[in-house]
C-alpha positions in Angstrom: 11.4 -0.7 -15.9 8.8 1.8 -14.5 6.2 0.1 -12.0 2.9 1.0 -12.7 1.0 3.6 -10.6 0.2 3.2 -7.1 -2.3 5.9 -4.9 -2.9 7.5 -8.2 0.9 8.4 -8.5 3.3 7.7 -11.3 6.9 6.8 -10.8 8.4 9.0 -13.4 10.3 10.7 -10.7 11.0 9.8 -6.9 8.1 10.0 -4.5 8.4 12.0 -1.0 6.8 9.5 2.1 6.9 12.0 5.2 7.3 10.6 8.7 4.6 11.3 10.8 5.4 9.5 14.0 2.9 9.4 16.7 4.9 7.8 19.8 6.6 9.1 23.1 9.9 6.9 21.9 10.8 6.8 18.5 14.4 7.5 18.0 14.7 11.0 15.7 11.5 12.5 16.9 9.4 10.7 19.5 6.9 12.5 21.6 7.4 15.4 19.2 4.1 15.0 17.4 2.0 12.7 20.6 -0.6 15.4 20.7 -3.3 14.7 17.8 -3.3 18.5 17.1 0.0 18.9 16.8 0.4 15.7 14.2 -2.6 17.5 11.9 -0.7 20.7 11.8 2.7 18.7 10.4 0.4 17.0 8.4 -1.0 19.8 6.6 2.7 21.6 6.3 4.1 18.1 5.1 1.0 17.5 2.6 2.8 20.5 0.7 6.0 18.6 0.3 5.2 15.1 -0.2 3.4 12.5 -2.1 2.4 10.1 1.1 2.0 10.4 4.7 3.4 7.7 6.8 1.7 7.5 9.8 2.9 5.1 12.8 2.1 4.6 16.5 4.5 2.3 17.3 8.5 3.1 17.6 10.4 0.6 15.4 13.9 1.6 16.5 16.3 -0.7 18.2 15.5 -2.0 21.6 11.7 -0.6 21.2 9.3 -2.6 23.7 6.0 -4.0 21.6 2.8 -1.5 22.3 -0.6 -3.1 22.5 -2.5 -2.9 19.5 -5.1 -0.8 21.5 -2.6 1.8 22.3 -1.3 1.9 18.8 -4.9 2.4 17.7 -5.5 5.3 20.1 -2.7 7.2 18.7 -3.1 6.9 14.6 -6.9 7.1 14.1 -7.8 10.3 15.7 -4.8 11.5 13.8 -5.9 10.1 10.4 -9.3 11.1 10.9 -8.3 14.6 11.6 -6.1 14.8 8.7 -9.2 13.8 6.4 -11.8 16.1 8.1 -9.2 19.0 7.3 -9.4 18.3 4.0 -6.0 16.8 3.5 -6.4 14.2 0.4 -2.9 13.4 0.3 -2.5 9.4 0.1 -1.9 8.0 3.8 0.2 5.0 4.9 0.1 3.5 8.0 3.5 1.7 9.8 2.3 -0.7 11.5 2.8 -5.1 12.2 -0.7 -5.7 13.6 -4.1 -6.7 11.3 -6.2 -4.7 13.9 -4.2 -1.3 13.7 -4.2 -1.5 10.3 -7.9 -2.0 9.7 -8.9 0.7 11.9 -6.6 2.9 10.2 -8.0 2.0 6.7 -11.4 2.4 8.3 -10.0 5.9 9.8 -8.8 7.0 6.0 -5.7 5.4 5.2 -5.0 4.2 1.8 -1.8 1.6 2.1 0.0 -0.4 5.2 4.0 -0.5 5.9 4.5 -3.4 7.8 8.1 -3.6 8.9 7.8 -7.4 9.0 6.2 -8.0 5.7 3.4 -9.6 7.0 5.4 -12.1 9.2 4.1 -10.6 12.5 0.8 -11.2 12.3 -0.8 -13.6 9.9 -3.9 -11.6 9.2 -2.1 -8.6 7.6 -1.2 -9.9 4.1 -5.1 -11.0 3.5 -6.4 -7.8 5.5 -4.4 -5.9 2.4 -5.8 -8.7 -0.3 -9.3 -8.2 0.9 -9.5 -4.5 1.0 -7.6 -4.7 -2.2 -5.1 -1.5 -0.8 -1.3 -1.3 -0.9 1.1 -2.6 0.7 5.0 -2.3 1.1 6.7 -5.4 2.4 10.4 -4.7 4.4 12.9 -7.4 5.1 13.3 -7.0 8.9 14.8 -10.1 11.1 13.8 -10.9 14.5 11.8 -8.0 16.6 12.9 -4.4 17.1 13.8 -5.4 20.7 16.7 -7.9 19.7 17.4 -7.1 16.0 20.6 -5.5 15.6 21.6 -9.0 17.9 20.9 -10.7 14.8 23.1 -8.3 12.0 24.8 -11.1 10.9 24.9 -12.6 6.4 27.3 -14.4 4.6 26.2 -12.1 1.8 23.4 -9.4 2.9 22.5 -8.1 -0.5 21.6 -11.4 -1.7 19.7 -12.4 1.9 17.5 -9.5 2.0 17.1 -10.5 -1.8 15.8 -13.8 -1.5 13.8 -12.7 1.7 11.9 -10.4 -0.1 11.4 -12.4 -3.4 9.6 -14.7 -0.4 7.2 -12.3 1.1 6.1 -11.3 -2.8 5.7 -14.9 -2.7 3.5 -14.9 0.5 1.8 -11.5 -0.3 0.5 -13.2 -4.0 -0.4 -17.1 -2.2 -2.9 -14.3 0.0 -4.5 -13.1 -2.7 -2.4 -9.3 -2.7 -2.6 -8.3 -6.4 0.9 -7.9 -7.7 0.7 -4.7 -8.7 -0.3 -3.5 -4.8 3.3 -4.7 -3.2 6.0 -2.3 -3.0 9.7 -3.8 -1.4 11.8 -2.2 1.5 15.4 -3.5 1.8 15.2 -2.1 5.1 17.8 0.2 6.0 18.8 -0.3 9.6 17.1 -2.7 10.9 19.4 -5.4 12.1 21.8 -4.2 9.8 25.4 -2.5 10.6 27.0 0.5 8.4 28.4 -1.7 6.0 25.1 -3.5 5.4 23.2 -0.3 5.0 25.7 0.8 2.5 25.9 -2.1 0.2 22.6 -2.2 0.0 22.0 0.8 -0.9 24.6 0.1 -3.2 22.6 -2.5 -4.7 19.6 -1.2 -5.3 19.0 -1.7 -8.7 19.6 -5.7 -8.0 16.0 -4.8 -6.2 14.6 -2.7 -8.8 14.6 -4.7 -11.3 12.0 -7.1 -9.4 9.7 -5.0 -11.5 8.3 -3.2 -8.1 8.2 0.0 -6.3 11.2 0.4 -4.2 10.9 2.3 -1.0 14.2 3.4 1.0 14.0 4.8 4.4 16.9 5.7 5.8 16.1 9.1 7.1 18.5 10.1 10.4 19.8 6.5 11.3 21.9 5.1 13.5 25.0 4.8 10.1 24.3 8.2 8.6 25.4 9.7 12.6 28.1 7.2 12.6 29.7 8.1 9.2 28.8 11.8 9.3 29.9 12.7 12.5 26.5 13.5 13.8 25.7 11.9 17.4 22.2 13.5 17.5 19.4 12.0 15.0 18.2 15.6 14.7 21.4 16.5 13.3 21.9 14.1 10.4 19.3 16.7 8.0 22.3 17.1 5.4 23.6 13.6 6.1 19.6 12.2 5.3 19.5 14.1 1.9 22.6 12.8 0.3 21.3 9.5 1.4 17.9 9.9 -0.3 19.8 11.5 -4.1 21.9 8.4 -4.1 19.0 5.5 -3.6 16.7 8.2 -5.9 20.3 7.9 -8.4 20.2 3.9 -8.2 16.6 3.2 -8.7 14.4 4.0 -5.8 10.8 5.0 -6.0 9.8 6.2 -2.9 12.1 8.1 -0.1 10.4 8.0 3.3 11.9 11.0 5.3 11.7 13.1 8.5 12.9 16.3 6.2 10.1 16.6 3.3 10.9 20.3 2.2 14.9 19.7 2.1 14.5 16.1 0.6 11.8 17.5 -2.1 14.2 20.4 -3.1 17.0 18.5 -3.4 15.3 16.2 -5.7 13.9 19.0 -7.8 17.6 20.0 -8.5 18.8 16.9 -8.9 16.3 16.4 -11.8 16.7 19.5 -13.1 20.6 18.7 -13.4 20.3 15.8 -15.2 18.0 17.2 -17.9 19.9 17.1 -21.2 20.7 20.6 -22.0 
């Protein structure tokens, strides 16, 4: 089953989400792009590979301390509002748990919200994205990104993140988010181990068949270093890509991904291969 369009694109084929992340601490590429100027130029080189731009101000990796929702502010808009006055069109997300960062953002130019908590951090985010009628991809997450790998811990994790997220569509449509406007994140890595991340990637056509765009970001963790040999998140490129065929190969919709030009290749020959000759 083929969801219907979101941000004017079709799921016919895998979508590209490129990384933008504007923090000091983020754990593949923080302080990389901190300067606005610097995020508009990867933004116009990225617009050329992907579909959407995921923008965040706020690290999410393991351990990360909370930033104010001022802060975060002060680091996305001026970004998204550069990207629009150059022209860029390309559909914009922005990663973020607060209500207030998101509305500026969608005031700045965005188009949809990622919130890592599905709308459990902050109880104005799900009707934020119901009244401004945008987007909106919920990820099972547990706990905070301070203590969550503390809580990696199922009986059975492909059915837990299951029912967790069949809950937040739940939540998302009790707060007015049209049906049609919620994409799903199993949520690769967070408070998960290796063996977590793998089954459910293994299982994501159990998600799929919710009937909803599936978005898989796995790009450079922790379990791609640990099985690949790769210590460095900058090195785990190759490691990234074979991630991103597989989920594309079981059922995923969107790939969100440091490496847009390598992912975007390998996608184009992956299709190209399974054309019937």
């Amino acid at each position: 089953m083929t969801p219907a369009p979101l941000l004017g694109l079709t799921f016919d084929r895998p979508r590209v989400m490129g990384i933008l992340n504007i923090t000091p601490d983020s754990f593949s590429d923080g302080g990389d792009l901190r300067e606005a100027a610097k995020a508009i130029d990867r933004a116009r080189t990225m617009a050329a590979e992907a579909d959407i731009l995921d923008i965040g101000g706020e690290s999410t990796r393991p351990g990360a301390d909370d930033v104010p929702a001022g802060e975060e502010i002060a680091r996305v808009v001026p970004v998204i509002e550069g990207i629009r006055s150059a022209g860029i069109a390309t559909p914009i997300s922005v990663d973020t748990r607060k209500a207030a960062v998101a509305e500026a953002a969608l005031d700045a130019g965005a188009d949809m919200i990622n919130d890592v908590t599905a709308g459990r951090y902050d109880a104005d985010m799900l009707p934020l994205a119901a009244g401004r009628r945008v987007p909106i991809c919920l990820m099972h997450s547990v706990a905070d990104p301070k203590t969550m790998n503390d809580h990696a811990r199922y009986e059975d994790v492909v059915a837990a993140v299951h029912d967790h997220l069949e809950q937040r569509i739940a939540a998302a449509l009790e707060a007015g988010v049209a049906r049609d406007h919620v994409i799903l994140d199993p949520g690769i890595g967070f408070g998960k181990t290796a063996q977590h991340n793998l089954s459910l990637l293994r299982a994501l056509p159990r998600y799929a068949a919710l009937g909803l765009p599936i978005l898989v970001g796995a790009s450079r963790k922790r379990f791609i270093g640990e099985i690949g040999g790769a210590p460095e998140a900058k090195d785990r490129m190759a490691g990234s890509v074979a991630v991103a065929l597989f989920a594309a190969a079981k059922g995923a919709h969107i790939l969100r991904v440091h490496d847009t030009y390598e992912t975007a290749q390998a996608l184009r020959l992956q299709a190209a291969l399974d054309e019937d000759e």
